[in-house]
C-alpha positions in Angstrom: -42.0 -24.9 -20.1 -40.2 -23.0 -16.7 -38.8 -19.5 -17.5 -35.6 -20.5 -17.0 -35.9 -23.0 -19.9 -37.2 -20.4 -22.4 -34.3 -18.5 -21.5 -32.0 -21.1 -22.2 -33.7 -22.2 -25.5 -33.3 -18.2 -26.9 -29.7 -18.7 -25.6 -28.9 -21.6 -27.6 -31.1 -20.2 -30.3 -28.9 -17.3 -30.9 -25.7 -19.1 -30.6 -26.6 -21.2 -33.3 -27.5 -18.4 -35.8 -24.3 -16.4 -35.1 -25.5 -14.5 -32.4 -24.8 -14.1 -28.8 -27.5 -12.8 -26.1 -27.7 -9.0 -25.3 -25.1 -8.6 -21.7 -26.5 -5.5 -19.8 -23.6 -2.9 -19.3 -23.4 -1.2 -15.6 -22.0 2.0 -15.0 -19.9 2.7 -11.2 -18.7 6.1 -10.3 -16.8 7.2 -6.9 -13.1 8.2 -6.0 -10.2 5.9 -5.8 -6.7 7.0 -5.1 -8.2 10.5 -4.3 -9.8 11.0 -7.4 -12.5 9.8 -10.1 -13.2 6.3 -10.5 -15.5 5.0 -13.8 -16.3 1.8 -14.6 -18.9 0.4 -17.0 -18.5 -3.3 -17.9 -20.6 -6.4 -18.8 -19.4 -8.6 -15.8 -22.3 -10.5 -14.6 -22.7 -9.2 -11.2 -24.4 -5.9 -9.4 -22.8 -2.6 -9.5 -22.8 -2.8 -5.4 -20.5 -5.8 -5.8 -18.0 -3.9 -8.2 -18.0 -1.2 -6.2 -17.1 -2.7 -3.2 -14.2 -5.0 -5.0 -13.0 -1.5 -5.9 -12.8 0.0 -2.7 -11.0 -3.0 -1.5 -8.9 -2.6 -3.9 -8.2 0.8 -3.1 -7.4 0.0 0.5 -4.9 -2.3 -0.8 -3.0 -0.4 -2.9 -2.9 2.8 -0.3 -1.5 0.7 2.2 1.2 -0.6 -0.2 2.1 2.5 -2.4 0.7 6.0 -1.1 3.0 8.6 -0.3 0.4 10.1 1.6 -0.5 7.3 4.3 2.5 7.4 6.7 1.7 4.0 7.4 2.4 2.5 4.2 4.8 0.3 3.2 6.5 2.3 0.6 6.9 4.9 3.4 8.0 2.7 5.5 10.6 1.6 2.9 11.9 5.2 2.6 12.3 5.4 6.5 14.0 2.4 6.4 11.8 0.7 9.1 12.1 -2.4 6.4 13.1 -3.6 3.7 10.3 -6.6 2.7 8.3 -5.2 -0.3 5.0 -6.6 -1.4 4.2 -7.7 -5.3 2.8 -3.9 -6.2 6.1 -2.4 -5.6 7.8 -5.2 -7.0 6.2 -5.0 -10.0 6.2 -1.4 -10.4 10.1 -1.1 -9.1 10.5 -4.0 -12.2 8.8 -2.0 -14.9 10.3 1.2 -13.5 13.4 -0.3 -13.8 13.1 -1.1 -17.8 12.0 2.4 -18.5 14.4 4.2 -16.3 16.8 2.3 -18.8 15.4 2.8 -22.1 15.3 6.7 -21.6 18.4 6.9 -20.0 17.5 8.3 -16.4 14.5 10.1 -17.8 12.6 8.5 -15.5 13.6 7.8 -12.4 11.2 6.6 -9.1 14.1 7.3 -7.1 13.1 11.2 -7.9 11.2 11.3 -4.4 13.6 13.6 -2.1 13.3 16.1 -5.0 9.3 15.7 -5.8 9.4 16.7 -1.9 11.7 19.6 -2.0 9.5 21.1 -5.1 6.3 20.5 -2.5 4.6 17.5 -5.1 4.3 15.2 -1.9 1.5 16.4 0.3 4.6 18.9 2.0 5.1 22.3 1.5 8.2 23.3 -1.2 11.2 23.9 0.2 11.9 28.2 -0.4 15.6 27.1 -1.5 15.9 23.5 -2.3 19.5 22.0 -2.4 19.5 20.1 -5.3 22.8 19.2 -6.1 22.8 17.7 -2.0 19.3 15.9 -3.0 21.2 14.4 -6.4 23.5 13.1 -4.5 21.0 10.0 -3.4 19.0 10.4 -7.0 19.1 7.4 -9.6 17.7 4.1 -10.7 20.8 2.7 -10.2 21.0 2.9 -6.4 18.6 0.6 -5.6 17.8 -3.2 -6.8 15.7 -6.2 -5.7 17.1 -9.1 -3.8 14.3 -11.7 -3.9 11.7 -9.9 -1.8 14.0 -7.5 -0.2 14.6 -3.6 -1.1 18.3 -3.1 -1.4 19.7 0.3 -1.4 23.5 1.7 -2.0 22.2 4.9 0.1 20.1 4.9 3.0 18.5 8.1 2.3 17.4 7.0 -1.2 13.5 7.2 -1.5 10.8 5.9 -3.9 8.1 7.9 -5.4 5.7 5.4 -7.5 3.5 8.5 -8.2 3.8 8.2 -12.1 2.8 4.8 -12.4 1.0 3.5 -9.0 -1.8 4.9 -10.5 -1.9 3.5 -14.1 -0.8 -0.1 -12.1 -4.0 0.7 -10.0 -6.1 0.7 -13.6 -4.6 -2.5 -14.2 -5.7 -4.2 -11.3 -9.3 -3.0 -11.7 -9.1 -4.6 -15.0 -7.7 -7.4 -13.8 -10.5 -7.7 -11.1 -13.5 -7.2 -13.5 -11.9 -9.9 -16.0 -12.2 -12.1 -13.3 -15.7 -11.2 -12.7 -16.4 -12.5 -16.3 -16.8 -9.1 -18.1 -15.8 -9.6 -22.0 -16.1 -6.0 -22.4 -15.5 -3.0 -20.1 -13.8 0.0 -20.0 -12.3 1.0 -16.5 -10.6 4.5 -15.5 -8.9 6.5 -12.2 -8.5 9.9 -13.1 -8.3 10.1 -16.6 -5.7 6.8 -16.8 -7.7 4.0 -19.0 -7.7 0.6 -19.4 -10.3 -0.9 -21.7 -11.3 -4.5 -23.5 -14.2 -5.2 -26.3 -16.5 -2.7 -27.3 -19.0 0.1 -26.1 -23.0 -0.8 -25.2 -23.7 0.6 -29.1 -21.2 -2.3 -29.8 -17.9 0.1 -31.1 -14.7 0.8 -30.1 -14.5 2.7 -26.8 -14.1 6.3 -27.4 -11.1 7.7 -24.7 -10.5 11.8 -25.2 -7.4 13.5 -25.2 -7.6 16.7 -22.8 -6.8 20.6 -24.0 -3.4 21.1 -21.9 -4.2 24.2 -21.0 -3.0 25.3 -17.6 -5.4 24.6 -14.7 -7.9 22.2 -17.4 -10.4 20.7 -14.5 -13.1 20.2 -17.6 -12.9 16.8 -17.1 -13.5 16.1 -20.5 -15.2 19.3 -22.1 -12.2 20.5 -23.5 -11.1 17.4 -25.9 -8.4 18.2 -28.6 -8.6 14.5 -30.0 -10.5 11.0 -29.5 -9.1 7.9 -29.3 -10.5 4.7 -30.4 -9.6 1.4 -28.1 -10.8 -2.1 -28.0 -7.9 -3.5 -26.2 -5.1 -2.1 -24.5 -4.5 1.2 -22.0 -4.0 4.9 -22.3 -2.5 7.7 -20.1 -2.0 10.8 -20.7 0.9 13.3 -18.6 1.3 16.5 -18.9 1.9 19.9 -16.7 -1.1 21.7 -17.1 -2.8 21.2 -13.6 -0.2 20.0 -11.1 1.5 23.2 -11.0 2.1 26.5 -9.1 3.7 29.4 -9.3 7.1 30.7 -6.7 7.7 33.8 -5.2 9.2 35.0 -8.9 6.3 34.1 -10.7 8.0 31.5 -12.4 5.8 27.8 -12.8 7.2 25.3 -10.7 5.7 21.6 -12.9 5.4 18.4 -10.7 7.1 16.8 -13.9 11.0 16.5 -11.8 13.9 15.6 -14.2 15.8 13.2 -11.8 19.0 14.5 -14.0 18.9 17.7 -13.1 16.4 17.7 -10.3 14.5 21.0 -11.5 10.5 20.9 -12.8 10.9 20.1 -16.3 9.2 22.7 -18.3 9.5 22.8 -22.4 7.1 23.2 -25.5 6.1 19.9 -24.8 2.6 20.3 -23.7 1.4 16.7 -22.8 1.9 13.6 -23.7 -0.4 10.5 -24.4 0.6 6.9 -24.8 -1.5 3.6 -25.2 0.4 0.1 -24.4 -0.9 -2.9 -23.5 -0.7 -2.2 -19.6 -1.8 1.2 -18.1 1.1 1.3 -15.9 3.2 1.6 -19.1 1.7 3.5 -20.5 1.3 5.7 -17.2 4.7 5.4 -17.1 5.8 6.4 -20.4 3.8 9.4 -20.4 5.9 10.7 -17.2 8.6 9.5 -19.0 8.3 11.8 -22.4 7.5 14.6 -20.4 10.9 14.3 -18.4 12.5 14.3 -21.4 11.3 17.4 -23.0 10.2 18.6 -26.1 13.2 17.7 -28.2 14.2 14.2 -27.1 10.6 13.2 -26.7 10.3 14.1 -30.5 13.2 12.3 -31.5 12.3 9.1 -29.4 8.3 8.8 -30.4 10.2 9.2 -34.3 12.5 6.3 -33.2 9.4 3.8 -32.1 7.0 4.1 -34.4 5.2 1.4 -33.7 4.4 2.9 -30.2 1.1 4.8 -30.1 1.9 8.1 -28.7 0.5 11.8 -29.2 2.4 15.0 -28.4 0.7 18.5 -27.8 3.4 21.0 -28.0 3.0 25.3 -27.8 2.7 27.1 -30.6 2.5 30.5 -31.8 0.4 32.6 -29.6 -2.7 29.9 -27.9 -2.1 27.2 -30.9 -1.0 23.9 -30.4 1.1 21.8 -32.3 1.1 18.4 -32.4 2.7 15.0 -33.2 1.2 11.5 -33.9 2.8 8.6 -34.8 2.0 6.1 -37.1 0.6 3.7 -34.4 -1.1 6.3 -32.9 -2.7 7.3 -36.5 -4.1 4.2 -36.8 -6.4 5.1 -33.6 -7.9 8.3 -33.7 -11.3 8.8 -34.0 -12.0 10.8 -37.2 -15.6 12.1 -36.7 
C-alpha cells in the first residue's frame, strides 16, 4: 500500500470515529499598513504564499485608501482630480455612513481638514488652526454615493478613512485566508483582530486588552484584560499613543470630534469593541472615543447586547472600567 493511501485510510479512519486529522498551524509576521502584521492559521498552503497574498494585499489597499501615498485614490478624491471610487471606499464610505448616523456626527470620515490641521496626517499641526473655517466643509452629510461616483455639496470636503481602513484591511486578510481553506486562524494589523475557530491547543483565541497608559509601545506586556474569541473581530481605540503635546503643554489626541473639531480628550481612557467585522468594530471604537466619557457610557448601557469595554481614569494611576453584558460573556477569567 503507496503512502498516499495510508494517509488516506487514517483520514477516513478518524472521520468515522468522530475525529478529524491534526491541520498544522503556521505563524506569518511582517508590517502591513506601516505597522505589525500576525497571522497564524490552518490554511493549507506555505507561509511564503500567505505572506505574499498579504503584501499584495497591502499594495491594494495603499493605493486605494492611504492618506499617505499622494497617489492614491482617496487623495485623489480629496483633490478632486476624480470622482470614480473603487469597492474599499465604497464600502467603508457605506459603513461610515450608518455609524456617522447612529451616534449622531460622533463619527464623521469627513473629519480629514481637521485631522490635518491637528498634524494626524503625515503634516505638521497647524500653530493656530481655524476651526470654525475648517467646520464649515465638516459632516457626513455633505457627501453621498451616486452609483460609483463620489458626490460632494463642497468641493473642499475631504475623507479620512484612518479609523476604519485599517480594521477593513483585517477583514480582507480574513477574507483572503478563508479562501485559502483555513477553518481556523486568527489574523491582526496593529493590534486590530479578526479571528475564526480555535487556537493550535484547540481553545478559544486569547486577544488582550492594552494598559492605556500614555505612550504604551509594550505591545502586549502590559494587558489589563483577555478576551476570548472564536468568531468575530475586535479593536480597540484609545489616546494613549497617538498624541503630543503643544507649545502650552496641553495634549493634543488624534481622536478629532468632527462637532467641535478640537482632540477629544475625557476620562474615557480606551475603548474596545468586538462585532462581527473588524471594520466595525474599528469603527466603533473611534466612534466611543469621539463621544467621550459620558455619552459613551450612556450608549454601551443602551446596547447591551454589543460587546464593548471602557477603561476610564480614576483616582490617582487607577482605572476604572465598564463591561457590558455581551462583553462579560467574553473575558477570559484566568
Amino acid at each position: 500500500m503507496t503512502k498516499r493511501l495510508l494517509l488516506c485510510g487514517l483520514a477516513a479512519l478518524l472521520s468515522a470515529v468522530g475525529c478529524a486529522p491534526r491541520r498544522d498551524y503556521r505563524t506569518v509576521d511582517g508590517v502591513m499598513l506601516g505597522t505589525r502584521l500576525h497571522l497564524i492559521s490552518d490554511a493549507p498552503c506555505s507561509a511564503q504564499e500567505i505572506y505574499a497574498a498579504a503584501m499584495r494585499l497591502d499594495a491594494e489597499a495603499k493605493r486605494s485608501m492611504s492618506l499617505f501615498d499622494e497617489g492614491s485614490r482617496l487623495n485623489r478624491l480629496n483633490r478632486n482630480e476624480t470622482d470614480s471610487t473603487d469597492r474599499h471606499i465604497r464600502r467603508n464610505l457605506l459603513l461610515a455612513d450608518s455609524i456617522s448616523r447612529l451616534s449622531e456626527g460622533a463619527y464623521d470620515v469627513t473629519v480629514g481638514p481637521l485631522v490635518r490641521a491637528w498634524g494626524f496626517a503625515g503634516t505638521a499641526a497647524e500653530k493656530a488652526p481655524k476651526i470654525d473655517s475648517l467646520l464649515a466643509f465638516v459632516g457626513y452629510g455633505r457627501l453621498r454615493l451616486d452609483g460609483e461616483r463620489l458626490v460632494k455639496s463642497d468641493p473642499r470636503v475631504q475623507i479620512d478613512l484612518n479609523s476604519i481602513a485599517k480594521g477593513y484591511s483585517v477583514d480582507l486578510l480574513a477574507d483572503l485566508l478563508e479562501a485559502a481553506g483555513a477553518a481556523n486562524y486568527i489574523a491582526e494589523i496593529g493590534g486590530e483582530v479578526r479571528c475564526r475557530g480555535v487556537n493550535r491547543q484547540g481553545r478559544p483565541w486569547r486577544i488582550g486588552v492594552e494598559s492605556p497608559f500614555d505612550g504604551n509601545q509594550s505591545d502586549g506586556a502590559c494587558i489589563e484584560r483577555r478576551i476570548a474569541l472564536t468568531e468575530g473581530a475586535m479593536a480597540t481605540s484609545g489616546n494613549y499613543r497617538r498624541f503630543y503635546l503643544d507649545a502650552a503643554g496641553r495634549k493634543i489626541a488624534h481622536t478629532i470630534d468632527p462637532r467641535t473639531g478640537r482632540s477629544r480628550l475625557s476620562r474615557l481612557l480606551s475603548a474596545t469593541v468586538v462585532a462581527p467585522t473588524c471594520a466595525e468594530a474599528d469603527a466603533l471604537g473611534t466612534m466611543f472615543m469621539a463621544l467621550g466619557d459620558t455619552a459613551a457610557l450612556r450608549f454601551a448601557a443602551a446596547h447591551p447586547a454589543l460587546p464593548v469595554y471602557l477603561i476610564f481614569a480614576g483616582e490617582g494611576e487607577a482605572y476604572e472600567e465598564y463591561l457590558s453584558p455581551a462583553m462579560e460573556r467574553l473575558i477570559l477569567k484566568d
